[in-house]
Phi, psi and omega in degrees: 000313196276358169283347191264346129329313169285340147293351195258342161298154191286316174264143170295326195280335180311346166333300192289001177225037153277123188303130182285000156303324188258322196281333149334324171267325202255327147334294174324276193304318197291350203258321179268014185238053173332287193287353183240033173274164173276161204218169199284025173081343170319109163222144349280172202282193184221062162015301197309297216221089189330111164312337173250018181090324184204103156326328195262340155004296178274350169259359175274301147315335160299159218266143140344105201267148168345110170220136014273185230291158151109319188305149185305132159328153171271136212022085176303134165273005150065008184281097192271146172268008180262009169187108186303301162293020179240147173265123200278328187076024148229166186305172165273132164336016207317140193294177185277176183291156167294350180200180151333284196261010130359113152277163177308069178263108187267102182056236154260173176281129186335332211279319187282015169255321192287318180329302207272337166319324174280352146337332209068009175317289158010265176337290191307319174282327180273012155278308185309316154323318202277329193305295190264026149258347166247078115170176171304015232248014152276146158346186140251146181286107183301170180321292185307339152251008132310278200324336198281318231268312199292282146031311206269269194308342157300305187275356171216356182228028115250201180278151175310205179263152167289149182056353185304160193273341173253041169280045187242072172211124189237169141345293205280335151209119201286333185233155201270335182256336153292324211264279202306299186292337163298307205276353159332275161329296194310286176299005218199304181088024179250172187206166154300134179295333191261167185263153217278156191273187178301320222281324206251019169287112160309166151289145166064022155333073272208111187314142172052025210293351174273020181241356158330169169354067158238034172065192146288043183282002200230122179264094200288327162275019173307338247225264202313319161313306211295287172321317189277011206246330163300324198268347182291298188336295215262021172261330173296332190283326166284354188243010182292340152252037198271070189293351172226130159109178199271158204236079195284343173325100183268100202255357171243007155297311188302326192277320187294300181303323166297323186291327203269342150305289189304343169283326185301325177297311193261001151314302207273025162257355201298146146062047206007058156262164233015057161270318171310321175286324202276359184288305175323299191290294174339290171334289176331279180260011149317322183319284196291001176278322153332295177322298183302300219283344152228177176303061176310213153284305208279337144335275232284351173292283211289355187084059196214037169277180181184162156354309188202169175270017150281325173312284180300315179308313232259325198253321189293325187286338205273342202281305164257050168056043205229158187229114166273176164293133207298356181254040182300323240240358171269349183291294192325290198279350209281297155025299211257302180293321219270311170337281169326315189270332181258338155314301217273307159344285203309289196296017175065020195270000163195061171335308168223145206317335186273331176291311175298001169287346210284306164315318188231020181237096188283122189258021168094353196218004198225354168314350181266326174308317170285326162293336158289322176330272198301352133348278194297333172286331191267008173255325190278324151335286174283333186291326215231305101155068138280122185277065206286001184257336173287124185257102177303130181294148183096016199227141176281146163259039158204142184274165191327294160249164219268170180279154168226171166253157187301161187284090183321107168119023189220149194273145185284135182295142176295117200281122165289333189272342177237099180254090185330155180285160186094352163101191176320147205271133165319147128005106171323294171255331165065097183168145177256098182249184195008052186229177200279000000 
């Protein structure tokens, strides 16, 4: 959310000298102007099937909206991009939707949330903060990475604001970096590799306490649908100019994986749940990816500029004894793509066999799509050292039975039919990351 703010700035970095009251506020408007954030470029877009689980979602939760038509927002963020330091007293301009029938699409997808959690970004930047609100043992901070630092600790390392739409800390679960390994877990069946750190550990804090009561809430073969859905992809992409000879590309095998992805998703979606969390955590670390992605004050405070944000993460971490995952710069890039492609799933863009060709056929319209696709298998490959390119001799290239997603409300069974090649599945991420 807040990159796509940062593009609509004359600088990306001026993000950081907007007063944290209006990004606070501008969080709000961004939830409730849902369908007209930009979106992942699908066109066309797909009406039928609501990206957050229930279309009506962002207007059941959002602030009261203004009546009659004109009256002032309520606390407006008043955020203009052509002065920064000025309060305009109205919402911000959110751009129009790409069409008519545009859905309600909010930023990224959880998944462009957890990718970059494993990074160890997170850890590493709430040392820093914390590094220069108790002592010297950093630079000293210029004007411009003060605003970042107070800007940064107000809007993510206290309780939100009441009622804020990222207010989702509570009684009933108190802490932020567990309420993130839930909606992880639920949706994914995945956890971030490094374990949460001592310093930031409740009393009576109980390992892995975000896998409690969530029932059969959990898609626990997503990781295995998923791997398989690459290797079918990149088994098409190899056989796409094989004009002589047998041809194992199954396009409607391809579609069936997709299909069985996108239910699985939308299990843990009824009634727009986690939409509200995955709209937050999106938020969260887009800020600090934002923080990352060029050379900011607080980059250039710390000595830590470099190429890319795995480069700079990698020097911001060594200043406080800190480790990213030794794969951050395929996490970075994988982020964004692999987002975009389980968005476009969710939305039905490839459903059916003549749309799955669309992943491994350049049918003349669809290249940038197909150069991300194979990315995305070769960013997944080296991060997670899933062998999604390998054909073991003696192995069929589709199993035996098709994937299903689990039965609501009953915990999903171990799946015999989609296994990675390679024996038992690696470590999700593999990298001892934000730790000391």
């Amino acid at each position: 959310m807040f990159r796509n703010l940062a593009r609509l700035l004359p600088a990306p970095e001026q993000l950081f000298d907007i007063h944290p009251l209006q990004l606070s506020r501008w969080l709000d408007e961004a939830w409730a102007a849902g369908s007209t954030v930009p979106d992942i470029g699908i066109d066309p877009p797909s009406p039928s099937t609501p990206a957050l689980g229930d279309p009506g979602i962002i207007a059941a939760i959002d602030l009261p909206l203004p009546s009659p038509t004109g009256a002032p927002f309520p606390v407006p963020s008043g955020i203009t991009t052509g002065s920064i330091d000025t309060f305009s007293g109205v919402p911000f301009p959110f751009p129009a939707p790409p069409s008519a029938s545009a859905p309600g699409l909010i930023a990224d997808h959880l998944i462009y949330a957890y990718l970059l959690e494993c990074t160890g970004m997170l850890e590493i930047m709430a040392e820093v903060v914390r590094r220069f609100a108790v002592g010297e043992t950093l630079n000293p901070a210029t004007l411009a990475s003060t605003r970042w630092l107070r800007t940064t600790e107000e809007l993510f390392f206290r309780e939100p604001p009441l009622y804020s739409i990222q207010g989702i800390v509570s009684e009933m679960r108190p802490d932020q970096r567990v309420n993130r390994r839930n909606a992880y877990w639920r949706m994914f069946g995945l956890e971030p590799p490094h374990p949460i750190p001592s310093r930031w550990t409740r009393p009576g804090m109980t390992p892995e306490v975000w896998k409690q009561d969530v029932g059969g809430g959990v898609n626990s073969s997503f990781r295995e649908k998923w791997t398989e859905l690459l290797r079918q992809v990149w088994l098409g992409i190899e056989n796409a100019n094989n004009g002589v000879g047998p041809n194992a590309t199954d396009r409607e095998y391809v579609a069936f994986l997709c299909t069985a992805l996108r239910d699985m998703m939308a299990m843990r979606r009824r009634g727009g749940m986690l939409a509200r969390e995955e709209f937050a955590y999106v938020s969260y670390l887009s800020y600090f990816h934002t923080t990352l992605d060029s050379d900011t004050p607080i980059v250039i405070d710390l000595d830590a500029r470099g190429p890319g944000p795995a480069e700079r993460l990698e020097k911001i971490a060594a200043k406080v004894g800190m480790t990213p995952a030794a794969r951050s710069r395929e996490l970075f890039d994988l982020a964004d793509l692999m987002s975009g492609l389980l968005r476009a799933i969710e939305l039905n863009v490839f459903s059916t066999g003549a749309q799955a060709e669309l992943l491994y056929l350049n049918l003349g319209t669809n290249a940038a799509l197909l150069q991300d696709v194979n990315r995305i298998i070769d960013l997944w490959q080296s991060a997670t050292g899933d062998r999604v390119k390998d054909r073991p001799s003696g192995t069929r290239p589709q199993p035996l039975r098709l994937p299903s997603p689990a039965s609501p409300g009953v915990p999903p069974a171990p799946s015999s039919g989609v296994v990675p090649s390679g024996g038992a599945p690696a470590p999700a991420l593999a990298a001892q990351n934000g730790q000391g």
